[in-house]
C-alpha positions in Angstrom: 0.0 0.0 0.0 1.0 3.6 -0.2 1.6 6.4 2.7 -0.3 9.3 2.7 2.1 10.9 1.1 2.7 8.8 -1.6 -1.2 8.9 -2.1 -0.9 12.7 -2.3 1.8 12.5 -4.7 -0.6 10.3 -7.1 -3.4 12.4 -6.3 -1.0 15.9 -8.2 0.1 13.6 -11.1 -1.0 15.8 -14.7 -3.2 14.1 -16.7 -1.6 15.9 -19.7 1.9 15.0 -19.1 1.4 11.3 -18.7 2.3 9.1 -22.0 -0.9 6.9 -22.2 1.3 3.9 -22.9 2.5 4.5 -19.0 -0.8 4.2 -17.5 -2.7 1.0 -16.7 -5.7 -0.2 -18.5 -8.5 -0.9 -16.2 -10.0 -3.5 -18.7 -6.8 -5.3 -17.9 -7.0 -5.5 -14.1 -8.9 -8.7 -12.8 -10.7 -8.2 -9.2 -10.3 -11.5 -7.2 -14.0 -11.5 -5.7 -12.6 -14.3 -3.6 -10.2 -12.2 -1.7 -11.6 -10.6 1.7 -12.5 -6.6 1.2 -9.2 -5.4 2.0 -7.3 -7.9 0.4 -9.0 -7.0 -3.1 -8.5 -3.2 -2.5 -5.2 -3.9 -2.3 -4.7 -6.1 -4.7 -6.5 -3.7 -7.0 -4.1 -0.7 -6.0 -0.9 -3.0 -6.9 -2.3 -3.7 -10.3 -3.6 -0.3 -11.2 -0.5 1.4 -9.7 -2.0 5.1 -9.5 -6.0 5.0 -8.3 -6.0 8.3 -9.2 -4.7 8.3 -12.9 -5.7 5.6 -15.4 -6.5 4.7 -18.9 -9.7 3.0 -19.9 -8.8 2.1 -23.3 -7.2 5.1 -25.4 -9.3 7.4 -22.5 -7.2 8.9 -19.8 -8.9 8.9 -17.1 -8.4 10.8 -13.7 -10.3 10.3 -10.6 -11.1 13.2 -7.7 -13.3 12.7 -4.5 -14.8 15.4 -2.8 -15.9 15.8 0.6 -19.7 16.7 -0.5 -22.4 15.6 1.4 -24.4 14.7 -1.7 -23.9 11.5 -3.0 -22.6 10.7 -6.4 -26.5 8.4 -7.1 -28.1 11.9 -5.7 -25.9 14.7 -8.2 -26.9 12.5 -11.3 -30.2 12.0 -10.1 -30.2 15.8 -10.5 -28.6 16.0 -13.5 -31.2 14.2 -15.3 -33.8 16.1 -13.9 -32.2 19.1 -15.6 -32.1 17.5 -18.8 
């Protein structure tokens, strides 16, 4: 696993200067649903190597959490509504 500093350190990485060919597929990592809860977290942060900044096929994607009170289920529901 990482330290909280390493984590942070993930968390800053640039999108934009990343070559894509450095970044982990997600279609390529395999979750072992047979492995207890923190084992498979883990497991999926050693295969993905960055949970922050990944590819999902030629799609770079980068992942931020907020400390909201509003679910993620709740903004779309809103979303929608708007549409």
């Amino acid at each position: 696993m990482f330290t909280p500093k390493e984590l942070k350190d993930l968390k800053k990485v640039d999108p934009l200067a990343v070559n894509l060919d450095d970044l982990i597929d997600i279609n390529d990592v395999e979750i072992q649903m047979q492995l207890p809860r923190e084992e498979r977290i883990a497991d999926f942060i050693r295969q993905i190597k960055n949970p922050y900044l990944f590819k999902c096929g030629n799609v770079v994607v980068k992942i931020e959490f907020s400390q909201a009170e509003v679910t993620l289920t709740e903004r779309m529901k809103q979303y929608m509504r708007l549409k």
